[in-house]
C-alpha positions as CSV (number, residue, x, y, z in Angstrom):
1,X,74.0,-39.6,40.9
2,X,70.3,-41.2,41.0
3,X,69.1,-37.9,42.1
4,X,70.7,-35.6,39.9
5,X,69.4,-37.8,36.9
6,X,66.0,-38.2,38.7
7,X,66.0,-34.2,38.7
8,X,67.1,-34.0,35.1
9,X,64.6,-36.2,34.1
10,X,61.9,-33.9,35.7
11,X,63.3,-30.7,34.6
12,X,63.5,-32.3,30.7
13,X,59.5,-33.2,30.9
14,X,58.7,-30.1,32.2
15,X,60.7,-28.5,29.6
16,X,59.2,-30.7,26.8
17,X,55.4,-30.4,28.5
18,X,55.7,-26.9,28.0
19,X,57.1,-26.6,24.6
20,X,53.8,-28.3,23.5
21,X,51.9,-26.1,25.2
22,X,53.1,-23.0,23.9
23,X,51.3,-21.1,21.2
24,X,48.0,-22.7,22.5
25,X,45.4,-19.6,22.8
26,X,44.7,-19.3,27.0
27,X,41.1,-18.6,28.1
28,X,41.4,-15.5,30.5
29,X,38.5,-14.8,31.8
30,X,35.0,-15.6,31.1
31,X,32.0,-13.5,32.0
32,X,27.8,-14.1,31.1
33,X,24.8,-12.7,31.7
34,X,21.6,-14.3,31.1
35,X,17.9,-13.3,30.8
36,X,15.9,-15.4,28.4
37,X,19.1,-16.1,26.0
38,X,22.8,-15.5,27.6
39,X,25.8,-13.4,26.4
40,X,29.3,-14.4,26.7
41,X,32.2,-12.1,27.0
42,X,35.3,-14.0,27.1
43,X,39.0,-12.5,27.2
44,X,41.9,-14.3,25.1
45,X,45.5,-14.3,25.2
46,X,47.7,-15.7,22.4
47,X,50.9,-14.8,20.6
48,X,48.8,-14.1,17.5
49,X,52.0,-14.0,14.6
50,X,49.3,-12.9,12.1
51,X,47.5,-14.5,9.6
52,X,49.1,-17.8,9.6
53,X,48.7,-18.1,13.2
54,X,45.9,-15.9,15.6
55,X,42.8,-17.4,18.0
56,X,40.4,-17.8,15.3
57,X,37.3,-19.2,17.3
58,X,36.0,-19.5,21.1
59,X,33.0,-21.9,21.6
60,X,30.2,-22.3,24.4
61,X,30.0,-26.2,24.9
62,X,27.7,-28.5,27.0
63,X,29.6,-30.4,29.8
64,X,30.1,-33.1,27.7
65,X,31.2,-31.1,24.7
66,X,28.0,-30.5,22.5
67,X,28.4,-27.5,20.4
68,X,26.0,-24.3,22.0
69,X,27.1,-21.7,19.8
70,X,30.9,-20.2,18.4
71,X,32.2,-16.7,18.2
72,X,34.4,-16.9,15.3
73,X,37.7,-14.4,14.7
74,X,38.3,-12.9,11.9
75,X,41.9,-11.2,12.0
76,X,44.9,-11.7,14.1
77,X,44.9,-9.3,17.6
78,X,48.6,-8.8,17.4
79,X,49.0,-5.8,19.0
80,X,45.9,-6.3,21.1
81,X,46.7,-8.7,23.8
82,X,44.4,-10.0,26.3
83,X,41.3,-9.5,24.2
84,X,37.7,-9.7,24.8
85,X,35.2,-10.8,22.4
86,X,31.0,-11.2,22.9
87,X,28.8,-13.0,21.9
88,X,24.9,-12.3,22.3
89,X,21.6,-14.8,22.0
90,X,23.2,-18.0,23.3
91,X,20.4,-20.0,24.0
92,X,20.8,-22.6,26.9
93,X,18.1,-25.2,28.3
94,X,16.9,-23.6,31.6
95,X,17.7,-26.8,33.4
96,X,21.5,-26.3,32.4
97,X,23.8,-24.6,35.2
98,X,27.2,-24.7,33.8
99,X,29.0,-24.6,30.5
100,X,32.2,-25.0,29.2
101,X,33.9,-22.7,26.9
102,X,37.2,-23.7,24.4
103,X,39.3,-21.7,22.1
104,X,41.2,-22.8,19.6
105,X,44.0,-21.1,17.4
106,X,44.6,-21.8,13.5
107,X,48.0,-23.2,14.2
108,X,46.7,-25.3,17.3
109,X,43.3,-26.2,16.7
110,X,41.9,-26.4,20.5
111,X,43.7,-25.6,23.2
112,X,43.7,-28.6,25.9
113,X,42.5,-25.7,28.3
114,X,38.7,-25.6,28.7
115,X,36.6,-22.9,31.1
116,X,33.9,-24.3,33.2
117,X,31.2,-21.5,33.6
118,X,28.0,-21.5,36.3
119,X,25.3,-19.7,34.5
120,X,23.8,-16.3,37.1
121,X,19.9,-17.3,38.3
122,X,20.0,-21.3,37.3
């Protein structure tokens, strides 16, 4: 009896974990290239429903979460799922080797996900 309530328990969290989870816009892929500024494509998934509720923004961050730069969305991909959206003249100190990137969906706000990226030639 202990175990089958021990495996209920477990199968109930991961049940609940990933009912909170779901919806939250999922960072697919990132790629950059970098000469003197950097350009970010990054490919999004999410069950955009539409206006109400589509990835609205992905952002470059510092390791510790300083704001770089945003590429914001303006309309739902609904039909148009994984996506990927650029963005060009993301300037980033030299001395910097990695970044982070977040999305976030109107619903959601930011996803708990977050995509660490080593920047080419640092």
């Amino acid at each position: 009896m202990y175990q089958f309530a021990k495996t209920l328990s477990f199968v109930l969290l991961m049940i609940v974990s990933t009912s909170l989870l779901a919806g939250e816009v999922r960072i697919v892929d990132v790629k950059v290239r970098c000469q003197v500024d950097c350009t970010f494509s990054v490919t999004l998934e999410h069950a955009d429903e539409g206006w109400e509720h589509y990835a609205n923004q992905w952002d470059v961050v510092t390791l510790d979460g300083q704001l770089i730069k945003s590429r914001v969305l303006f309309h739902p991909h609904v039909n148009e799922q994984p996506f990927t959206r650029s963005l060009s003249g993301v300037a980033i100190a030299k001395d910097m080797k990695q970044v982070k990137v977040r999305a976030k969906d109107l619903k959601h706000g930011y996803s708990a996900q977050e995509f660490l990226v080593d920047l080419p030639g640092r």
